[in-house]
N, C-alpha and C positions, 0 to 999 in steps of 0.2 A: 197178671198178664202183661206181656209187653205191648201188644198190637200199636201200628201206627209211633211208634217211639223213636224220636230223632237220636242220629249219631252221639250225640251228646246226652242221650238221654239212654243209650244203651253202655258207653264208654262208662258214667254214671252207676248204672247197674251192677254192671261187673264189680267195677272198685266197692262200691256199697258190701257185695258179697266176697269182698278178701280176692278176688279175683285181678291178676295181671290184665291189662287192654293191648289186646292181640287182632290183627285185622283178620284172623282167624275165626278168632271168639266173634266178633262183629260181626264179621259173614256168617257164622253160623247161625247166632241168634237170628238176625235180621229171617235167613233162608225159612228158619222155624214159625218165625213169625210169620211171614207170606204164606207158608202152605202147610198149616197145623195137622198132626198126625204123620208126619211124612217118614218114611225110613231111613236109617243114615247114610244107603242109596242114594235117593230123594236129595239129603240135605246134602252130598258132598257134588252132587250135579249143580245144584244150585250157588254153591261155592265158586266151584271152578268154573261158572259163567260170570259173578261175579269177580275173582279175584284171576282167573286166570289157569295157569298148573301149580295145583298144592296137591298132598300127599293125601292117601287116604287116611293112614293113622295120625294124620295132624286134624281131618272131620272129628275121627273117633276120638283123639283125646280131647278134643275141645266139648263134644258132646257129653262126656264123659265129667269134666270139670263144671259144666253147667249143670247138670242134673244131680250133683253128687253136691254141691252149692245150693240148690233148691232153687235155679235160675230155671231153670225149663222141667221138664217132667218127663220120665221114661215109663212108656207104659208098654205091654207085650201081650195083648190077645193069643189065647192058643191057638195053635197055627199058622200065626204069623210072626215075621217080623220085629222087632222093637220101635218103636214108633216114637218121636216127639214131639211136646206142644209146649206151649210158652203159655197156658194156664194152666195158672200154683196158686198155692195156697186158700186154697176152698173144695168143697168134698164132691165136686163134680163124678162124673162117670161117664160109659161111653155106649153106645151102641153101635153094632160092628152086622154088617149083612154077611151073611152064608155067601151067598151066592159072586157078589164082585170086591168084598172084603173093604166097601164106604166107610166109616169110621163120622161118625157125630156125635156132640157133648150131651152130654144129660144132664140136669140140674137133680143133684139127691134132692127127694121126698124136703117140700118147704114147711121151715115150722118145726117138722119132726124128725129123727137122725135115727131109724130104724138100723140102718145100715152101720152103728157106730156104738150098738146098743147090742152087745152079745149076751147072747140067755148064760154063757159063763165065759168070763171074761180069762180066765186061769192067775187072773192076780194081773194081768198086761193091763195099762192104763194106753187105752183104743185110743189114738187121734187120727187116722184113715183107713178106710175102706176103700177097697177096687171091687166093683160092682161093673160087670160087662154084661149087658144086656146082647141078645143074637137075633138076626129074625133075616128080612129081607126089603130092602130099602126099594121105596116107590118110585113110580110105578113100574120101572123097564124089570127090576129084577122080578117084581113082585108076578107079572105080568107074563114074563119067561115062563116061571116055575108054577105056572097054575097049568090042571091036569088039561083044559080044552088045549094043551099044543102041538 
């Protein structure tokens, strides 16, 4: 996870992962970081209040190089969007509401990796699971969708 990570501590990053330091890349990360989950919508609005007028396909390939890097995560609920977070490398998961499409982490099952553990593997050596749990985030939606409305 990058959260809270100085200029130099993301410039850092990038170069660690074979990655060029692009005030692109920077913006984008940084945007990811601020508001986890977000769409590439989300992060290129955040850019260009940041950096000014840059191009759409300069968000998406920077998005594009970070996730494909293992620098952020692209995740994609049915339904929606693609969405990205700058927590990697551990087997988290999400929970997504029906109703205003919230999006929050889940920590897999502690201790034990049910989710990582296929009753037949087909010969694949499993290292993650996307496990999207669905319901209705407290209380406004939860409180909508109940029948007294």
């Amino acid at each position: 996870m990058v959260s809270d990570m100085s200029v130099e501590g993301r410039q850092a990053l990038l170069r660690s992962h074979g990655l060029n330091v692009t005030a692109q890349r920077l913006a984008v990360l940084e945007a990811v970081e601020q508001s986890p989950h977000s769409t590439a919508d989300d992060v290129l609005e955040a850019v260009e209040k940041s950096l000014g007028a840059v191009s759409r396909q300069a968000v998406y390939d920077a998005l594009t190089a970070l996730s494909v890097k293992g620098v952020i995560r692209r995740i994609q609920p049915s339904r929606s969007p693609a969405r990205y977070e700058d927590r990697v490398n551990d087997n988290h998961h999400h929970i997504v509401c029906r109703t205003c499409a919230a999006i929050v982490d889940v920590d897999c099952a502690v201790g034990y990796r049910p989710c990582l553990e296929a009753e037949d593997s087909h010969g694949f050596q499993i290292d993650e699971a996307e496990v999207i749990y669905w319901g209705e985030c407290p209380p406004t939606c939860q409180q909508s969708s109940s029948p007294s409305r």
